[in-house]
Each structure stands twice: as C-alpha cells, then as structure tokens.
C-alpha positions as CSV (number, residue, x, y, z in Angstrom):
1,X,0.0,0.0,0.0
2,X,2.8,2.3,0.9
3,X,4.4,1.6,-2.3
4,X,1.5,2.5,-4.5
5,X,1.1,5.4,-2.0
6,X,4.5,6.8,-3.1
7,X,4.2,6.1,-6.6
8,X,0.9,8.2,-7.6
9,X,-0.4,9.4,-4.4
10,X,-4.1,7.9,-2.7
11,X,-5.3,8.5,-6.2
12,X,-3.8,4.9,-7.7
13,X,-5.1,3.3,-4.1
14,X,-8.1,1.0,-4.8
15,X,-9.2,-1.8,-3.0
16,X,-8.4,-4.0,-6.1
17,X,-4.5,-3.1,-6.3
18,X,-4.3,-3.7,-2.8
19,X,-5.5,-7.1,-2.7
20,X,-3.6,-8.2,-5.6
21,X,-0.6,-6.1,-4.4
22,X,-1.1,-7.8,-1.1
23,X,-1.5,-11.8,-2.6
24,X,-5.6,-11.4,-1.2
25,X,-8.7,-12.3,-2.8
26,X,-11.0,-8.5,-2.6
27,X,-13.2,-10.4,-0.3
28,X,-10.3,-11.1,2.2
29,X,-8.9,-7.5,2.1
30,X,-12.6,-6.5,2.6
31,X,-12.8,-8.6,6.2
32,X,-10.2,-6.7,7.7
33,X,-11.1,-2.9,5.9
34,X,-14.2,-2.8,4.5
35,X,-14.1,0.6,2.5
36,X,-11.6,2.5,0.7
37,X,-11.4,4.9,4.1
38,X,-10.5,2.3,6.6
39,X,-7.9,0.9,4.5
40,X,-6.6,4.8,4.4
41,X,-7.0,5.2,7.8
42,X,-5.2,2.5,8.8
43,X,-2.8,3.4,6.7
44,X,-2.3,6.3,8.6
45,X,-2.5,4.5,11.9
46,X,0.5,2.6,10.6
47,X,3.0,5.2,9.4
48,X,2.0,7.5,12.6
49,X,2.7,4.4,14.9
50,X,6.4,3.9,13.1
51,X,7.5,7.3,13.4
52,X,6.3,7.6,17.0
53,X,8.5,4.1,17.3
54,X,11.4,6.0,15.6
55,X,10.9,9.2,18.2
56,X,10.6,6.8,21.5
57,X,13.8,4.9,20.1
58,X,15.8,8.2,20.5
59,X,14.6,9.6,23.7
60,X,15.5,6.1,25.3
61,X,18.7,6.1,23.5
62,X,19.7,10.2,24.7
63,X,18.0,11.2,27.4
64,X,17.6,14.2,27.0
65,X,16.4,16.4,24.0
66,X,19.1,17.8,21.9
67,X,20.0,18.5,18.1
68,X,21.3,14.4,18.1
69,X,18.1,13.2,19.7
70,X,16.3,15.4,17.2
71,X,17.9,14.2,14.1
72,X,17.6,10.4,15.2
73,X,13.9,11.0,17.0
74,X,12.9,13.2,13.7
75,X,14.5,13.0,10.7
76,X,14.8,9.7,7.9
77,X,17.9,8.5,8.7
78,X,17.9,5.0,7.0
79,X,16.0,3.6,4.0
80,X,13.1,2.4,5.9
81,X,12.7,5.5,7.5
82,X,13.1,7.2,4.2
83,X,10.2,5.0,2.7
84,X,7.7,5.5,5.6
85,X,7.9,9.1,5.5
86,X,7.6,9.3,1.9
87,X,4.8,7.5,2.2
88,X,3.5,9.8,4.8
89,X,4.2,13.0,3.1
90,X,1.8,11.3,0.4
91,X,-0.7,11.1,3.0
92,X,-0.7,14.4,4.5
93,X,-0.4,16.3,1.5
94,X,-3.3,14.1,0.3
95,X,-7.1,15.9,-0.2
96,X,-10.0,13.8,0.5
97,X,-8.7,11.9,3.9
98,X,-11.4,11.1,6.7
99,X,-11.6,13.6,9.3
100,X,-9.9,10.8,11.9
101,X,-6.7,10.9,9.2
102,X,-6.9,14.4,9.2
103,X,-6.9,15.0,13.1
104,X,-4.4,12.5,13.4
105,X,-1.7,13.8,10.9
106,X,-2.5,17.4,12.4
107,X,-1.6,16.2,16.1
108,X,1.4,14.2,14.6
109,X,2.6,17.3,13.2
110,X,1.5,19.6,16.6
111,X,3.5,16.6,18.3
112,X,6.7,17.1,16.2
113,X,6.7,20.6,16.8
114,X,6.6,20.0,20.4
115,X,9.1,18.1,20.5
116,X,11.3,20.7,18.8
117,X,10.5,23.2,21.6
118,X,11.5,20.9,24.1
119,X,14.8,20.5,22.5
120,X,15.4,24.1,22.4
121,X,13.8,24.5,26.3
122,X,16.4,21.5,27.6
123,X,19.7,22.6,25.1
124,X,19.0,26.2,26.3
125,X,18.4,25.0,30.1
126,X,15.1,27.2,30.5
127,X,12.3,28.5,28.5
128,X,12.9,31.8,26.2
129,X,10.1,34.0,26.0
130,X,9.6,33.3,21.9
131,X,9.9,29.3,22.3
132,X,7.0,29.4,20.2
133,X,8.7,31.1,17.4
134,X,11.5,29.0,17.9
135,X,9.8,25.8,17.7
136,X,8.1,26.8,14.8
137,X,11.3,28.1,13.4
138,X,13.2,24.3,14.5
139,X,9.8,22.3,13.6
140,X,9.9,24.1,9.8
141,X,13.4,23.1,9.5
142,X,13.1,19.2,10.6
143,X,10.4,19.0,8.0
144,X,12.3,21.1,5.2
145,X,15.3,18.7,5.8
146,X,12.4,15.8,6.1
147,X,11.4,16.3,2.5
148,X,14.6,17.3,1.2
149,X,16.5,13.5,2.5
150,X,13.2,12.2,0.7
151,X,13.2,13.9,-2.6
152,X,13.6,11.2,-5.3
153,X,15.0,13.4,-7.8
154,X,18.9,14.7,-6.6
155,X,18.0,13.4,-2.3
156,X,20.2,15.4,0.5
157,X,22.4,12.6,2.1
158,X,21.2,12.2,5.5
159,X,24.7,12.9,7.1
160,X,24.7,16.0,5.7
161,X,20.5,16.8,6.8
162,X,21.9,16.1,10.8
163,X,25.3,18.4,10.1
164,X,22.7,21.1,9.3
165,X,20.2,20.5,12.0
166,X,23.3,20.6,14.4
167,X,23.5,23.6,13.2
168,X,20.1,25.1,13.5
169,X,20.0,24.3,16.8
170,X,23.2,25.8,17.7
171,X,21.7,29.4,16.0
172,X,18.8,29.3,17.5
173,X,20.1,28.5,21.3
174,X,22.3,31.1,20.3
175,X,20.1,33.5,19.2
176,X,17.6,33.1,22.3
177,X,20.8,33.0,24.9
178,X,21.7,36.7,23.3
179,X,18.3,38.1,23.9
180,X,18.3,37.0,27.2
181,X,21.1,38.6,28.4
C-alpha cells in the first residue's frame, strides 16, 4: 500500500490493487477494511505508529532532547525510515482523507513541533520568551530537511541533513541565549 502510496499518491489506491498487491482475494482485504477509508486510515494509523517508534527509540537512546536526539527522533535517517515518511508525506499532503486521518496527521505534526521546543527549552536550560517562534522556526526546518532527504529526484544525504540540524540548533540557542542577556 505504501508503495502505491508513493508512486501516484491515494489517487492509484483502490481496494483492487491492494489485494492483488497484497496476494488477497477483494473479499479477504474487505474482512479486515471494509471501504476505501478504513484501509486509508489504517494506513495512517500505521505510518503514525512507526515514526512515533522512531521518536521513543531516540529519547531512550539520549535522554535528553538535543539536536542528536532530534535528528535520530525526527528525521529519515535510513532507508526504511526514508520509505515510511515518503509514504507519509503522500498522505498528509493528500485531499479527501477522513476527518480521523486528518486530526491525526495534524496532532502528529503539533507533536513534532513539540518536541522541537522541548529541545530548544532542555539545550537552552530554561524556556525563552519566543519558544514558540523558535519551535516553529526548528519544527519548519526538521520538515524542510524531512522532505529534502526524501526527494527522489537529486535526495540530500542524511549525514549532511543532521550536520545542518546541528547547526540550527546551535543558531537558534544562540540567538535566544543573546536576547536574554
């Protein structure tokens, strides 16, 4: 499903491709997701649940929130993860998803950008009067680097996607350590 996904969008999705994709009879795929919609929205459920995986994988793994446990809580950093959030950028630039797909892709991305303030509240050591202009300023620039690792055409190496997150967070600690002196 993800494949088809990234190949021509929810457009090319149809119950028919999926079953044959997926080695099923229609009437089998049916038991499980009965319309078009729940096979979407499970979809979703899916690609929500991996990257939520990826982002508890890191905070075990640091610790604390910094520009390393953003990059490996965040970002693509291996071909799986590149495929899975291809698959999701499909999805949440997609028109015509249920409202539960749409409320859950908008508090996946409210959740991202949460996490990106939280990085800049525990790098910093307290919590700058604009942290919501810095989140949003970090959130836009995990998701610029997001798509740019999973262009197809001419894709930004991952290594060099973390270099420059590194950095962003360096500017931005930076930049709301001089205003509060």
């Amino acid at each position: 499903m993800l494949a088809q996904l990234r190949e021509g969008g929810t457009e090319v999705v149809t119950m028919r491709r999926v079953a044959v994709a997926a080695g099923l009879s229609l009437g089998a795929l049916r038991e499980n997701w009965p319309t078009r919609e729940a096979l979407l929205d499970s979809t979703v459920r899916y690609v929500i649940s991996q990257r939520e995986d990826r982002f508890r994988t890191a905070l075990f793994a640091r610790r604390i929130r910094d520009a390393t446990f953003l990059s490996r809580g965040l970002l693509p950093l291996d071909r799986d993860a590149i495929l899975l959030d291809r698959g999701y950028a499909v999805l949440d630039r997609s028109p015509g998803q249920s409202a539960w797909s749409m409320r859950a892709l908008g508090l996946q991305r409210r959740g991202r950008r949460m996490q990106c303030g939280g990085t800049v509240v525990e790098t910093l050591g307290r919590e700058p009067e604009d942290i919501d202009v810095l989140a949003a300023w970090l959130h836009a620039t995990v998701e610029g680097l997001t798509d740019d690792i999973c262009r197809l055409d001419q894709p930004m190496p991952p290594s060099q996607a973390v270099f420059l997150l590194h950095e962003t967070v360096e500017l931005l600690v930076g930049r709301a350590g001089r205003r509060a002196s």
